[in-house]
ZAGULUM-124335 format. One record per residue: x, y, z negated of N, C-alpha, C in turn. Coordinates in steps of 0.05 Angstrom, whole numbers, plus 32768, in hexadecimal, padded with zeros to 4 digits. Each point is the difference from the previous one (the first is absolute). Layout:
N
XYZXYZXYZ;...
This chain:
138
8A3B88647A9B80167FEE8008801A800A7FF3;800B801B8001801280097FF77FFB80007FE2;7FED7FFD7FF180067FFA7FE280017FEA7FF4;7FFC7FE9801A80027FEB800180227FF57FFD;800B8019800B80257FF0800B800B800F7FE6;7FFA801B7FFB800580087FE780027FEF7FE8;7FEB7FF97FF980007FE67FF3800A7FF27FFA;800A7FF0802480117FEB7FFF801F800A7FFB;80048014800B801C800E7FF5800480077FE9;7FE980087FF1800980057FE180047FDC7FF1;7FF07FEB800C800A7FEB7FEB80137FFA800F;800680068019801C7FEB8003801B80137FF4;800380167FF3800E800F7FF67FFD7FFE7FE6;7FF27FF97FEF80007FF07FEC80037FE37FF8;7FF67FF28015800D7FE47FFA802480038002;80038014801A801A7FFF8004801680077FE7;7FF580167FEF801480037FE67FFB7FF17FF7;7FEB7FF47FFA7FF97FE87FEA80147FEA8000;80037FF7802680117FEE8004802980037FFA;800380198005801180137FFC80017FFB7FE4;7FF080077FE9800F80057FEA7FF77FE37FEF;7FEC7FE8800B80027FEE7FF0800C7FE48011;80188003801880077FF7800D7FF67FE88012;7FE7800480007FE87FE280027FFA80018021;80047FF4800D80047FFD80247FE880028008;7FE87FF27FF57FEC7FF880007FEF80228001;8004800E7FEA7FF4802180088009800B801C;801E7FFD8005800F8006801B7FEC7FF88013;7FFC7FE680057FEE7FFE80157FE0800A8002;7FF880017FEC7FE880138001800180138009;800C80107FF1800D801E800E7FF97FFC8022;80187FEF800880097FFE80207FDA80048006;7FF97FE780017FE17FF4800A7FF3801C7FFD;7FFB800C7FE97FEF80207FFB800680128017;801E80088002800A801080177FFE7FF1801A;7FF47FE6800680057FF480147FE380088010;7FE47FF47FEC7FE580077FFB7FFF801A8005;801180167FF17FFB8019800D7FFC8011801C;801F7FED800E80088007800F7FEA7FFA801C;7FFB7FEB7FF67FEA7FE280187FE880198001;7FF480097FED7FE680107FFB80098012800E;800E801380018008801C801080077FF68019;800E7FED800880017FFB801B7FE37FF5800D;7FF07FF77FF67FEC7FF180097FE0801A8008;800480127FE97FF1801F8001800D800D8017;801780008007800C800F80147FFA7FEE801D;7FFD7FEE7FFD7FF37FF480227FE180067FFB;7FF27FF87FEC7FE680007FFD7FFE801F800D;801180177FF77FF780118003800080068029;801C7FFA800280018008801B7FEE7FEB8015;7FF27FEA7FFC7FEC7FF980057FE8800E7FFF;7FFC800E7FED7FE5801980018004800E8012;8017801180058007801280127FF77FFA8016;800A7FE580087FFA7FFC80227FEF7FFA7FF9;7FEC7FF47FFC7FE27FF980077FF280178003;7FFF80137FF47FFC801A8001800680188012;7FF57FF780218012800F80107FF280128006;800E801F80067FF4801D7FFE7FE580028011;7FF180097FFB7FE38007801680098008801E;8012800D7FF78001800E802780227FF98005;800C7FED800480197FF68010800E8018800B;8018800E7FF9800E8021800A80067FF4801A;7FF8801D80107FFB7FFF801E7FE67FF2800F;7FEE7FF97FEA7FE47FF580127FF680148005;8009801A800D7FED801B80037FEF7FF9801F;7FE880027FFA7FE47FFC801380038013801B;80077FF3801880078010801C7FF1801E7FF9;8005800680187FF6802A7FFB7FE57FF6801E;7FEA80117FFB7FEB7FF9800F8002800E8018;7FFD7FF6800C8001800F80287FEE80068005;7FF780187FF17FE78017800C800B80198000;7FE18011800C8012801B80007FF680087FE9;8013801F7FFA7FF680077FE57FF080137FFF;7FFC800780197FE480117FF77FE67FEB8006;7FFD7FEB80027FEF7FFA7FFA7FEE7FFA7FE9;801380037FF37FF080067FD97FF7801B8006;7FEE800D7FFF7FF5802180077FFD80097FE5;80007FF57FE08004800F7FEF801D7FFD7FED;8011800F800B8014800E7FEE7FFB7FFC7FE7;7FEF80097FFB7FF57FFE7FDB80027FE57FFB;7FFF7FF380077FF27FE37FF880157FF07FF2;7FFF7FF27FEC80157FFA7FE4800B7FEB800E;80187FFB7FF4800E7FE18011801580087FE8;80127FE47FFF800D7FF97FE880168000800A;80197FFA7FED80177FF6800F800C7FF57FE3;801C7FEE8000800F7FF57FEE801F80108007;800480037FE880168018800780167FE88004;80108016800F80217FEB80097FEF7FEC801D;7FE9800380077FF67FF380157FF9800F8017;80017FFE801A7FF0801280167FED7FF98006;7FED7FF47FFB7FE17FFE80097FF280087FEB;7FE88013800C7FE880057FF47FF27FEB800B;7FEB80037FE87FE77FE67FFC7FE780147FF7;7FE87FEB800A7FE780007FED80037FFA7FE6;7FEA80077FE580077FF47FEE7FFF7FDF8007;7FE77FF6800D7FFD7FE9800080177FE88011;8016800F800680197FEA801080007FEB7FED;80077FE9800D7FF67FF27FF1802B7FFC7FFA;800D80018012802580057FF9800080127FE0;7FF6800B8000800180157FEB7FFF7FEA7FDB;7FE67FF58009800A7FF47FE67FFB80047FE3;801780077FF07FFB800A7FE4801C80158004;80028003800F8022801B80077FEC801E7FF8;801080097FF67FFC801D7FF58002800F8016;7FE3801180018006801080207FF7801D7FF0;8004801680167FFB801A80017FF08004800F;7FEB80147FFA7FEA8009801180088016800D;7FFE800780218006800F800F7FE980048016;8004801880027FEE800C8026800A7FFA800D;7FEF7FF3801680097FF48011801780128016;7FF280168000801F8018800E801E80017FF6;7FFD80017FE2801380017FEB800D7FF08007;7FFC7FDD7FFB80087FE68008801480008019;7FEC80128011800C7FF8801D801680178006;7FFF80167FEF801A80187FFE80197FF77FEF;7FFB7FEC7FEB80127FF37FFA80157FE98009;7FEE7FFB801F80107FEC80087FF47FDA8003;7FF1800A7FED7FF07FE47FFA7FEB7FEF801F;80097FED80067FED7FF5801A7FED7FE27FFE;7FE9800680057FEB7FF27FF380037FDE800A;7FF37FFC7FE680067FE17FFD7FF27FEF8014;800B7FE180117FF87FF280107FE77FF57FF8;80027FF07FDB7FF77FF67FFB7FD8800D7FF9;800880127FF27FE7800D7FFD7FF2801A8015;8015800D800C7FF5800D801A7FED80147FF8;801980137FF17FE780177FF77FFB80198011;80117FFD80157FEF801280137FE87FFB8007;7FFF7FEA80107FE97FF580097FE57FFA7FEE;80087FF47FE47FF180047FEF7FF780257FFC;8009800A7FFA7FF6801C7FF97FF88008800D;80027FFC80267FFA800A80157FDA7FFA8005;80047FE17FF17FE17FF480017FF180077FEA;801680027FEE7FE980117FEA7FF680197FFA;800D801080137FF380197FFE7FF58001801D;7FFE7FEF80177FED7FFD80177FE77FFB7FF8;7FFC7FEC7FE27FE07FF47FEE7FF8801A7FF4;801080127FF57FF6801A7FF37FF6800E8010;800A800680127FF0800E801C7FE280008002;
């Protein structure tokens, strides 16, 4: 698009001396119309564009963070057990949360997680999950 207005700016800068040095009105208004065409194109890419933008609205809405789960925490009985988190966020997750998404997470122990501050997610409930999955290993 931009080599499109380029374009149109270089002939209407040439019709324009043309009109300029062979005094002919008729080049003048070409000129105008070229810079006019240019202008129409760049304004018309610039809504087209901010029309992309919004249709395109972010995966996770800032501040949709997933309540904190109301269990206790020792009921997960292995410490060891991996759980994720998204940094700049306070909930740890399973990998499988389904909040999580395509967000770039960090793998953490589940102790680690919970020494950092981190408090487990409503949505995926990885105490309880871990709690049941190491009750099936049993």
């Amino acid at each position: 698009m931009l080599l499109v207005v380029l374009l149109l700016v270089l002939v209407a800068a040439a019709t324009l001396v043309a009109a300029v040095l062979g005094g002919g009105s008729g080049l003048a208004w070409i000129s105008v119309l070229a810079s006019a065409l240019g202008a129409a194109l760049l304004i018309a890419d610039r809504i087209r564009a901010r029309r992309g933008i919004r249709k395109t609205a972010p995966a996770r809405p800032p501040g949709a963070e997933p309540g904190e789960e109301r269990s206790n925490a020792a009921e997960a009985a292995d410490p060891d057990a991996e759980v994720v988190v998204v940094d700049e966020r306070p909930r740890y997750h399973v990998r499988t949360c389904e909040w999580l998404g395509d967000a770039e997470t960090l793998s953490l122990k589940l102790a680690e997680a919970r020494e950092l501050g981190f408090t487990p997610c409503a949505r995926c409930a990885p105490n309880a999950t871990i709690a049941a999955e190491s009750g099936r290993s049993r």
